[in-house]
One Martini backbone bead per residue (centre of mass of N, CA, C, O) as a GRO file, in nm:
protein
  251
    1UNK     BB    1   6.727   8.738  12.382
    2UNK     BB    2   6.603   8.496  12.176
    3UNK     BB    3   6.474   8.534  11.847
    4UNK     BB    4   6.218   8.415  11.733
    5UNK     BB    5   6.126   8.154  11.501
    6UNK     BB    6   6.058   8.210  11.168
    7UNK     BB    7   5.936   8.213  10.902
    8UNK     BB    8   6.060   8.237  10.540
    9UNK     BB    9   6.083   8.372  10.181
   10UNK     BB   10   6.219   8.424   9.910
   11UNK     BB   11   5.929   8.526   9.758
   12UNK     BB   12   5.897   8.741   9.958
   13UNK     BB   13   5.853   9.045   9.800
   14UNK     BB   14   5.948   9.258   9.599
   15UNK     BB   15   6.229   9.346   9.390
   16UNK     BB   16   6.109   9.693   9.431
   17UNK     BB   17   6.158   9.704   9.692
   18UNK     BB   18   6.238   9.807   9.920
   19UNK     BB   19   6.480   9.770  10.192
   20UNK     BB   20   6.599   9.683  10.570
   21UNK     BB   21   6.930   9.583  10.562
   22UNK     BB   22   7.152   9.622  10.855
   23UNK     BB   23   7.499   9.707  10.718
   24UNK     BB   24   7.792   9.685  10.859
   25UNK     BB   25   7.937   9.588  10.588
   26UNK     BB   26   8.205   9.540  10.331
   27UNK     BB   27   8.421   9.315  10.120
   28UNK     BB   28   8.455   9.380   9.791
   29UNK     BB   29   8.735   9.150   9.841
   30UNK     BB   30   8.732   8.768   9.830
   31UNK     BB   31   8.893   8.416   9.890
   32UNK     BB   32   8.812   8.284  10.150
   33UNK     BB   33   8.456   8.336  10.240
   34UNK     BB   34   8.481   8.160   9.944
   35UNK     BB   35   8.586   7.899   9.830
   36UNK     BB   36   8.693   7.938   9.510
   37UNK     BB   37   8.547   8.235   9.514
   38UNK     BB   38   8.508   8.533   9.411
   39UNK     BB   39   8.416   8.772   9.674
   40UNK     BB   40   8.199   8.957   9.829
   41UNK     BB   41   8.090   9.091  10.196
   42UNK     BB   42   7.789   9.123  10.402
   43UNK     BB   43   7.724   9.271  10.662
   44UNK     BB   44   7.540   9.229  10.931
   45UNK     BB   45   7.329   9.318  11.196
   46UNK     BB   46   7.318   9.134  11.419
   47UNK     BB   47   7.246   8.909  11.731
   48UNK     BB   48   7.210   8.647  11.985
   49UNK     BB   49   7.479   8.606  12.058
   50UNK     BB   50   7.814   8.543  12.334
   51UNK     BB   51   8.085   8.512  12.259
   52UNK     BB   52   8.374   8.612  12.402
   53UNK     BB   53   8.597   8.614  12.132
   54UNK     BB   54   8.452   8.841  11.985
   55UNK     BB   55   8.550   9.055  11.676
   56UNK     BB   56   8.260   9.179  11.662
   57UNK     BB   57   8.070   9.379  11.926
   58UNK     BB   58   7.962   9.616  11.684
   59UNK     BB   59   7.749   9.347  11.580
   60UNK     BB   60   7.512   9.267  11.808
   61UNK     BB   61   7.334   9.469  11.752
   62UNK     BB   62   7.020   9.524  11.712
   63UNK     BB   63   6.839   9.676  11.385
   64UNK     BB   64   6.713   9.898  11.172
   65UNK     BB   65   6.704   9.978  10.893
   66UNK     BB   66   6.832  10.213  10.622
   67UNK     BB   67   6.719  10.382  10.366
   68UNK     BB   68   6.976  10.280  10.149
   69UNK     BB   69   7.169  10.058  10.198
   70UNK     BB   70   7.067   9.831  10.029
   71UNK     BB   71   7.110  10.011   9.736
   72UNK     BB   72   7.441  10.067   9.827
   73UNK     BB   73   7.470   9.689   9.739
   74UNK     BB   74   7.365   9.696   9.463
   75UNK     BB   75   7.511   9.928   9.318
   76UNK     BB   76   7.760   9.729   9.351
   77UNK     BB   77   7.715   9.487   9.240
   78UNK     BB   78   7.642   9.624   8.954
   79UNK     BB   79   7.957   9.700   8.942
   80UNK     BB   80   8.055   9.381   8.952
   81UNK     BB   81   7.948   9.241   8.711
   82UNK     BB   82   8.211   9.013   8.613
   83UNK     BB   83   8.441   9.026   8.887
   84UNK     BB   84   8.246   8.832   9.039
   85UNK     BB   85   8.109   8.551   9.146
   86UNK     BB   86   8.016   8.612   9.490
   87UNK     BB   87   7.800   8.617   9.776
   88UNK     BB   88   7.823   8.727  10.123
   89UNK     BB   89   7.653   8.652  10.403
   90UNK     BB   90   7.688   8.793  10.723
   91UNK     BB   91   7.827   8.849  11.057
   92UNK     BB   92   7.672   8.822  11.268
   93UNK     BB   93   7.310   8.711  11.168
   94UNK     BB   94   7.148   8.670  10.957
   95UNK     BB   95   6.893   8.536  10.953
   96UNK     BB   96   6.725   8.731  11.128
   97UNK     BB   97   6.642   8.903  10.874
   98UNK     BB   98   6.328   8.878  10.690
   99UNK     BB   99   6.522   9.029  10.438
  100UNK     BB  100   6.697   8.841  10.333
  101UNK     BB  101   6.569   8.661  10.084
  102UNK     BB  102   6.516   8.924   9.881
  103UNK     BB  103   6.879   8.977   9.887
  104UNK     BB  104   6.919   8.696   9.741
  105UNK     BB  105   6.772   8.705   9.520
  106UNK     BB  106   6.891   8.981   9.375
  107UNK     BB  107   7.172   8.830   9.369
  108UNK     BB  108   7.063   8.595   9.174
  109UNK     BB  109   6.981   8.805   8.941
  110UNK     BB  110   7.259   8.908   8.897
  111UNK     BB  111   7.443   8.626   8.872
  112UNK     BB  112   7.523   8.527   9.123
  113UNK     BB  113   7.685   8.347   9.398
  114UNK     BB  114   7.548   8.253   9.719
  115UNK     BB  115   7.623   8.295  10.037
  116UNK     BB  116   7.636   8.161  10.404
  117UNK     BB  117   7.676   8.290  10.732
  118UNK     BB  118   7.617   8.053  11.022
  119UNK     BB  119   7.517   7.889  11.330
  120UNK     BB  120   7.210   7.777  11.294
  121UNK     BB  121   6.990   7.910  11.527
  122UNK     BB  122   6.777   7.915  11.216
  123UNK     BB  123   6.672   7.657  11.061
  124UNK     BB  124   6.393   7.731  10.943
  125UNK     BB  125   6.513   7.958  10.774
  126UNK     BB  126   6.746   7.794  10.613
  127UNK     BB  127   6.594   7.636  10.462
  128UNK     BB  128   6.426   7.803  10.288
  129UNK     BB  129   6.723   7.886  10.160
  130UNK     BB  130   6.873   7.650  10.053
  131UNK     BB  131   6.748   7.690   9.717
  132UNK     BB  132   6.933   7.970   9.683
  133UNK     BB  133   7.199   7.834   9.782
  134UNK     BB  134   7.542   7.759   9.670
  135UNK     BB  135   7.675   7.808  10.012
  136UNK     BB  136   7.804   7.714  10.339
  137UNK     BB  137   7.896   7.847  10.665
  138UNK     BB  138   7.919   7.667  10.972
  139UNK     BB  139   7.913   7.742  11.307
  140UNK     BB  140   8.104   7.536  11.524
  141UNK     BB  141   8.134   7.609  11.824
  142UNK     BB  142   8.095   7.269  11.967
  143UNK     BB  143   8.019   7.070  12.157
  144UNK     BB  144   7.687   6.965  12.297
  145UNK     BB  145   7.778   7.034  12.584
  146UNK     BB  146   7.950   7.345  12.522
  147UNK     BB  147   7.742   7.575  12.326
  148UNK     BB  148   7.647   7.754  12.557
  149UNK     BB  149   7.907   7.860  12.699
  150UNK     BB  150   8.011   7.958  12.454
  151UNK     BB  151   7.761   8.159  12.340
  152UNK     BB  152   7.585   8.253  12.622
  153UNK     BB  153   7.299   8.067  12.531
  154UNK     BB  154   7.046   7.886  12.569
  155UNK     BB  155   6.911   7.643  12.352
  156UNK     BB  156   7.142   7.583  12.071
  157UNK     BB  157   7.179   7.311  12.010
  158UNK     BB  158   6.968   7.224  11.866
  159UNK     BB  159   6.930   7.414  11.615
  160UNK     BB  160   7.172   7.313  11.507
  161UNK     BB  161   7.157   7.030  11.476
  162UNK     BB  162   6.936   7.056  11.240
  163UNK     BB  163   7.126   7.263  11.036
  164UNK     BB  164   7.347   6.998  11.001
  165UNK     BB  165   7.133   6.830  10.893
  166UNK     BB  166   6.988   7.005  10.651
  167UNK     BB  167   7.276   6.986  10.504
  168UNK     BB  168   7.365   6.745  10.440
  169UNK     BB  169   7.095   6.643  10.298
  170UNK     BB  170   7.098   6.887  10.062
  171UNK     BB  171   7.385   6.871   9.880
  172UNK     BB  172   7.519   7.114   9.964
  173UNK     BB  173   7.776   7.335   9.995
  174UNK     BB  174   8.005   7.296  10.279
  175UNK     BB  175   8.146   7.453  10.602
  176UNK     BB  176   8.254   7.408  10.840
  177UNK     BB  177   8.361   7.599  11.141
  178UNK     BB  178   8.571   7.686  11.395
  179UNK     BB  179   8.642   7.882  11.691
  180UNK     BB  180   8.957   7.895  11.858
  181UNK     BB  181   8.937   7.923  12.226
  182UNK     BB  182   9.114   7.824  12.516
  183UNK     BB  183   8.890   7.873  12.741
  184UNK     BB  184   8.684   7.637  12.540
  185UNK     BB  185   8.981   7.475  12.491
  186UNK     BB  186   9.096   7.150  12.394
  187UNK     BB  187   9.252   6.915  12.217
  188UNK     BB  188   9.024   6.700  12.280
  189UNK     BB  189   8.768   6.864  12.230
  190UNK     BB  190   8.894   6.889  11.892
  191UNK     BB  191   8.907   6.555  11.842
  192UNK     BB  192   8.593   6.521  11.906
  193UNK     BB  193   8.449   6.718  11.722
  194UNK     BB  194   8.575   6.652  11.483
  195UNK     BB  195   8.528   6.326  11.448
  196UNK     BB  196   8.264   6.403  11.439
  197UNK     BB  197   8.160   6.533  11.193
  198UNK     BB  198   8.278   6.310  11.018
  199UNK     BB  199   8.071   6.082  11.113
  200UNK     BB  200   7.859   6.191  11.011
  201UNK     BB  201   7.979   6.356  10.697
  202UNK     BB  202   8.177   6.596  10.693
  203UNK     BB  203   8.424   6.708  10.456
  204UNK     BB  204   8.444   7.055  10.526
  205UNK     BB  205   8.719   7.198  10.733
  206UNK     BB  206   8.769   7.446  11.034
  207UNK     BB  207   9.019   7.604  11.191
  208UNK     BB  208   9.016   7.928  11.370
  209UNK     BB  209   9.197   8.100  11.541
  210UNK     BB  210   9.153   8.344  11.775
  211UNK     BB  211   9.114   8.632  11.818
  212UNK     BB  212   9.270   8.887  12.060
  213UNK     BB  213   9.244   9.192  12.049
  214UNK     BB  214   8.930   9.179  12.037
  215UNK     BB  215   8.670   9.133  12.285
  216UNK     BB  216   8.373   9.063  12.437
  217UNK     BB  217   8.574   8.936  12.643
  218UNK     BB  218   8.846   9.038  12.808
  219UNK     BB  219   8.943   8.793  12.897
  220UNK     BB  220   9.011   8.673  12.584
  221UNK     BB  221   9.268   8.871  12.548
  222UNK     BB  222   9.423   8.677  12.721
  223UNK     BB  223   9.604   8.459  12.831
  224UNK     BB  224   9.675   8.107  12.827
  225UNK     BB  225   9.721   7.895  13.020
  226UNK     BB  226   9.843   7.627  12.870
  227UNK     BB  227   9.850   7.652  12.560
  228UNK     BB  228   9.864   7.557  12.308
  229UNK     BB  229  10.109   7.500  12.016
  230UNK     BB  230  10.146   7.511  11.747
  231UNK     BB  231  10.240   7.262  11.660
  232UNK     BB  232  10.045   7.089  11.808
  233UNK     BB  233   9.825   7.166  11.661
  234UNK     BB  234   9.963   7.097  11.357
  235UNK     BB  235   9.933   6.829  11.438
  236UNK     BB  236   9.647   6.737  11.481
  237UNK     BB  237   9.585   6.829  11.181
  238UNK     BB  238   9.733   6.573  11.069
  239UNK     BB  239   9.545   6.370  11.214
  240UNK     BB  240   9.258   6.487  11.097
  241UNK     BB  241   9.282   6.485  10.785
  242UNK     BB  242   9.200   6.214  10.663
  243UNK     BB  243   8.860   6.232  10.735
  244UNK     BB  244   8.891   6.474  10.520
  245UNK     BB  245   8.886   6.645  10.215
  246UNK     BB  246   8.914   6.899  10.407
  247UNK     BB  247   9.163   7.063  10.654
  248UNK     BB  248   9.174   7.381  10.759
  249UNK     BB  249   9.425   7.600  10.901
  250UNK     BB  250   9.326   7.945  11.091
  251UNK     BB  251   9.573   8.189  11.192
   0.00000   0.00000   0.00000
């Protein structure tokens, strides 16, 4: 079940407070999910979602952080100020998290710029943070009538789109980004995706091709009987990049 959305505000409790929140890895140096700056990714646990692609199937499950956890997460930080330029937030799905507010401002504090990775599930958290980050990574799903089956959750469009439109509005920089995996797409439910991003506004966006290694759902790890080919792919990216400031293909 999809846990209710309450409001949160990066100003809510001490900055000498513990934290608690769930940890679930950290990637201490990337050029990739914050575009443009050098930054390392701290991934949080817990997910609402269950798309069936999903290769880290062990970050879904929700808990309680552990004190001590986002402590050495500071201390990682602190000894980092001056060779990153940017911290991201990623999941799982951060947002989930009331705790999450107070571990932006802290990133903030320490001189970092802040991004943030989200499915857009839980706009009015996001609207809230909005005036601390950066930069934010939209996971677009699918179109508007496929994203319930995609994600295997009922009514996540409405939330995603609300998300879509705080960011357009925001100012802020953004990146949409899809991760395509053929169980779930075929070439023109992408090129009808693509074309409608472009057309509300969307700037700079990323298809994704889902790895199969490991998988949420074991189906997503088979090959699919006529699947695009690269060229195909890379065709079509050529044929939708003219609509967007940026378009990239990551295989």
């Amino acid at each position: 079940m999809l846990t209710t959305e309450s409001s949160f505000s990066p100003s809510a409790g001490s900055t000498q407070d513990p934290l608690r929140l769930p940890v679930a890895g950290l990637t201490p140096m990337t050029t990739l999910d914050y575009p443009g700056h050098l930054a390392c990714v701290i991934f949080l646990q817990g997910c609402p979602l269950r798309c069936g692609y999903c290769h880290n199937p062990g970050m879904l499950a929700s808990r309680r952080g552990e004190l001590g956890e986002w402590a050495e997460i500071e201390a990682f930080l602190r000894k980092r100020r001056g060779l990153l330029e940017g911290v991201v937030f990623s999941g799982g799905e951060p947002t989930l998290h009331a705790e999450l507010p107070t571990a932006v401002e802290r990133a903030k504090a320490l001189g970092f710029k802040v991004g943030l990775h989200t499915a857009g599930v839980y706009p009015r958290r996001l609207r809230a943070l909005l005036p601390w980050l950066d930069w934010v990574g939209l996971d677009v799903k699918g179109l508007t009538d496929d994203i319930d089956r995609i994600v295997g959750r009922r009514g996540m469009a409405p939330p995603h789109e609300h998300s879509l439109a705080l960011l357009l509005n925001s100012g802020i920089a953004f990146e949409c980004r899809t991760t395509v995996h053929w169980r779930d797409f075929d070439l023109e439910r992408l090129r009808r995706l693509a074309l409608d991003l472009a057309e509300r506004g969307a700037t700079h966006y990323a298809i994704q091709l889902a790895r199969t290694g490991q998988c949420l759902d074991a189906r997503y790890a088979a090959p699919v009987p006529g699947a695009p080919t690269t060229s195909e792919v890379e065709a079509l990216v050529s044929e939708l990049r003219p609509n967007f400031q940026r378009l990239t293909l990551r295989q």
